[in-house]
Residue frames relative to the residue before (quaternion, step in Angstrom):
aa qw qx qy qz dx dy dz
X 1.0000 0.0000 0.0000 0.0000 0.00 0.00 0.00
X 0.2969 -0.7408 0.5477 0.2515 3.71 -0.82 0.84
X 0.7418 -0.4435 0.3221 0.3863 3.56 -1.60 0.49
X 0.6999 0.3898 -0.3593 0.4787 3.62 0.80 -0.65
X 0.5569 0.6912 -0.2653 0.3763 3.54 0.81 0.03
X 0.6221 0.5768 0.1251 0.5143 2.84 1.50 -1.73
X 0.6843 0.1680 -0.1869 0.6845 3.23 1.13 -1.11
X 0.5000 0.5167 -0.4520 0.5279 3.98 0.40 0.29
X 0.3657 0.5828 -0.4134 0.5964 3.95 1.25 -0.42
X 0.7421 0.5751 -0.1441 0.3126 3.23 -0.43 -2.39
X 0.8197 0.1614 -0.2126 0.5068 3.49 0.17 -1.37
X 0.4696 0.4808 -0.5150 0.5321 4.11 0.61 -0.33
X 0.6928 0.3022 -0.3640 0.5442 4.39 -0.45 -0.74
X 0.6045 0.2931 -0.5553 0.4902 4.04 0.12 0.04
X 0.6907 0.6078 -0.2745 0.2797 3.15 0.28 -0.79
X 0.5596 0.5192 -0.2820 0.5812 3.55 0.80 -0.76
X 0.6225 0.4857 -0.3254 0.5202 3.57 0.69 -1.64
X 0.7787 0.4836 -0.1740 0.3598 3.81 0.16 -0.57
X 0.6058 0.4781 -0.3589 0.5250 2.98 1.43 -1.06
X 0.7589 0.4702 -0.2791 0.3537 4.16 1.19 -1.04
X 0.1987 0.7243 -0.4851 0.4479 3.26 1.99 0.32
X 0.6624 0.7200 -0.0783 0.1916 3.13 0.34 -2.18
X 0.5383 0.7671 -0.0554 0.3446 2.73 1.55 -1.79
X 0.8954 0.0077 0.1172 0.4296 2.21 -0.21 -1.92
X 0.2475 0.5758 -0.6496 0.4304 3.47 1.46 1.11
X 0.8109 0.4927 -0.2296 0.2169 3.49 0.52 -0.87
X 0.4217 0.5770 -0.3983 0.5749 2.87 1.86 -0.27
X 0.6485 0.5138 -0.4061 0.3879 3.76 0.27 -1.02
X 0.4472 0.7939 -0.2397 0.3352 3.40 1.21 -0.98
X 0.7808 0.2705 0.0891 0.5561 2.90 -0.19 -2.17
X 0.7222 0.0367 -0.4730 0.5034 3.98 0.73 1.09
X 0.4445 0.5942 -0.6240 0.2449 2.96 0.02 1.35
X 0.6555 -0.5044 0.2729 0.4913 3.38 -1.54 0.49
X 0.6887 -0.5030 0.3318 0.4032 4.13 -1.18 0.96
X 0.7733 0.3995 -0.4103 0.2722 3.77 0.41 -0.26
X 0.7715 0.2707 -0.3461 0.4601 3.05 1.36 -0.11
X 0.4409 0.5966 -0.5240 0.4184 2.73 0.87 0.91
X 0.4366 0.5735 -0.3979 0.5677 3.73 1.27 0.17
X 0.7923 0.4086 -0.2395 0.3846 3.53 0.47 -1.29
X 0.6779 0.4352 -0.1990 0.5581 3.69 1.36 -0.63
X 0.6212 0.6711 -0.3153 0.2537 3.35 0.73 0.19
X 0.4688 0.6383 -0.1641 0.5881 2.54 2.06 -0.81
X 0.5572 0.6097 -0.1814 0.5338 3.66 1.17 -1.07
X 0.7123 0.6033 -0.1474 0.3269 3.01 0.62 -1.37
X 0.7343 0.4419 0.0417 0.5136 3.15 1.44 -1.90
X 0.5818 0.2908 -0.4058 0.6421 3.47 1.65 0.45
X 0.5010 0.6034 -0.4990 0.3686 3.29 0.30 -0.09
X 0.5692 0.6730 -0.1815 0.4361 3.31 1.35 -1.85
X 0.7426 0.4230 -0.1922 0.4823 3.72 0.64 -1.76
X 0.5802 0.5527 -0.3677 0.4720 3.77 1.12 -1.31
X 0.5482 0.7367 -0.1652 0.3599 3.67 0.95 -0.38
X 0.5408 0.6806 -0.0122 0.4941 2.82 1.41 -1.77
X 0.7142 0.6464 0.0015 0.2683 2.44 0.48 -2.22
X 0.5002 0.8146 -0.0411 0.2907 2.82 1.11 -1.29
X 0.7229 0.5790 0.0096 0.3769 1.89 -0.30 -3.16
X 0.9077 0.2517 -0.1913 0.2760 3.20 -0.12 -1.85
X 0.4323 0.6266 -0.4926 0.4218 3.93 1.64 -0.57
X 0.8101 0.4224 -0.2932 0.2818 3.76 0.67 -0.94
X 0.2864 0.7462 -0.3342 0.4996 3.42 2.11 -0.15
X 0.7664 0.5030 -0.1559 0.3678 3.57 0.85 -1.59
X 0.6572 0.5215 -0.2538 0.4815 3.48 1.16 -1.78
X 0.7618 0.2903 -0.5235 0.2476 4.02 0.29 0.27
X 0.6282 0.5935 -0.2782 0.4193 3.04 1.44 0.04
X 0.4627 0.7202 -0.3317 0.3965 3.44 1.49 -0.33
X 0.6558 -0.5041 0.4678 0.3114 3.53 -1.36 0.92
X 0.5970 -0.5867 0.3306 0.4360 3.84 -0.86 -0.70
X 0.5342 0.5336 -0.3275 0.5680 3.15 1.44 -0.50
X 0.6632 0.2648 -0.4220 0.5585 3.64 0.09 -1.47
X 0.6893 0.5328 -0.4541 0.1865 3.69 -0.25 0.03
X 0.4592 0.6281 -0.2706 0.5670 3.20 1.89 -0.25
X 0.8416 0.3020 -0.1764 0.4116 3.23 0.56 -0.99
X 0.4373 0.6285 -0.3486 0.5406 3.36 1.68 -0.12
X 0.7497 0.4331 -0.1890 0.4633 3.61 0.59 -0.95
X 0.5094 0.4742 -0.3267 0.6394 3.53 1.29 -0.05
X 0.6541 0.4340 -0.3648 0.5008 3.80 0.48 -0.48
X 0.6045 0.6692 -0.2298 0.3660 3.40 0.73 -1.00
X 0.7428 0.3801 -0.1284 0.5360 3.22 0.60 -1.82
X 0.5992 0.5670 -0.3593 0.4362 3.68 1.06 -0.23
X 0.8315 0.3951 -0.2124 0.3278 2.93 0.96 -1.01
X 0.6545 0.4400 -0.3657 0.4942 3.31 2.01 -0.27
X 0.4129 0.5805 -0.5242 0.4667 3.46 1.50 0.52
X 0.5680 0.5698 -0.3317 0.4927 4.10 0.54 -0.88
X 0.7515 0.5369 -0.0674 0.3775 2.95 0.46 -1.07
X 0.7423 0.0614 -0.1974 0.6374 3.81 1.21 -0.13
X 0.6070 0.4196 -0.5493 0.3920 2.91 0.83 1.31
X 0.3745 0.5899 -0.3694 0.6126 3.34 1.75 0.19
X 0.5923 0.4495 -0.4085 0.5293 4.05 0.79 -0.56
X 0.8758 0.3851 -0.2176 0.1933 3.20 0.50 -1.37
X 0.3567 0.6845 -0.3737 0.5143 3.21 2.05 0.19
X 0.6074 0.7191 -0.1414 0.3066 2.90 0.92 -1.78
X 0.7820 0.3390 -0.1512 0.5007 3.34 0.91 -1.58
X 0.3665 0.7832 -0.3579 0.3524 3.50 1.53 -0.57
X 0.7832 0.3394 -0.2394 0.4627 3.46 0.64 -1.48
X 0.5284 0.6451 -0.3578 0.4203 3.74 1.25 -0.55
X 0.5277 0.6901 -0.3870 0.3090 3.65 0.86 -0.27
């Protein structure tokens, strides 16, 4: 397996791991009492798109030249770094 492969592996398995983070923020969500469930939803639904997001940067990195692959993979790692720390705020208020 080559490195751009490999690290396309890497960021898809964070991802999943994040995406079930997500989950079950949302499960926690959807039994809670309706107002905050107004106020976290919104939370809830970027978290959802930051996801997305993701998905599709890692769609790109096996197909990507070496350079755009350098710089793809820097986007990436940013974005699944943003991204569980936006969970971990996230879960903070669920407590």
């Amino acid at each position: 397996m080559d490195t751009k492969e490999a690290y396309k592996k890497k960021i898809e398995a964070e991802l999943d791991e994040a995406q079930k983070k997500v989950a079950a923020l949302k499960s926690k969500l959807e039994s809670s009492a309706k107002d905050a469930y107004q106020d976290n939803k919104k939370l809830i639904d970027e978290l959802e798109k930051k996801a997305n997001e993701i998905k599709s940067q890692a769609k790109k990195l096996g197909n990507a030249s070496e350079g755009a692959f350098e710089v793809l993979k820097e986007g990436a790692e940013n974005a699944i770094s943003a991204m569980s720390k936006a969970i971990r705020e996230a879960a903070s208020k669920f407590k």
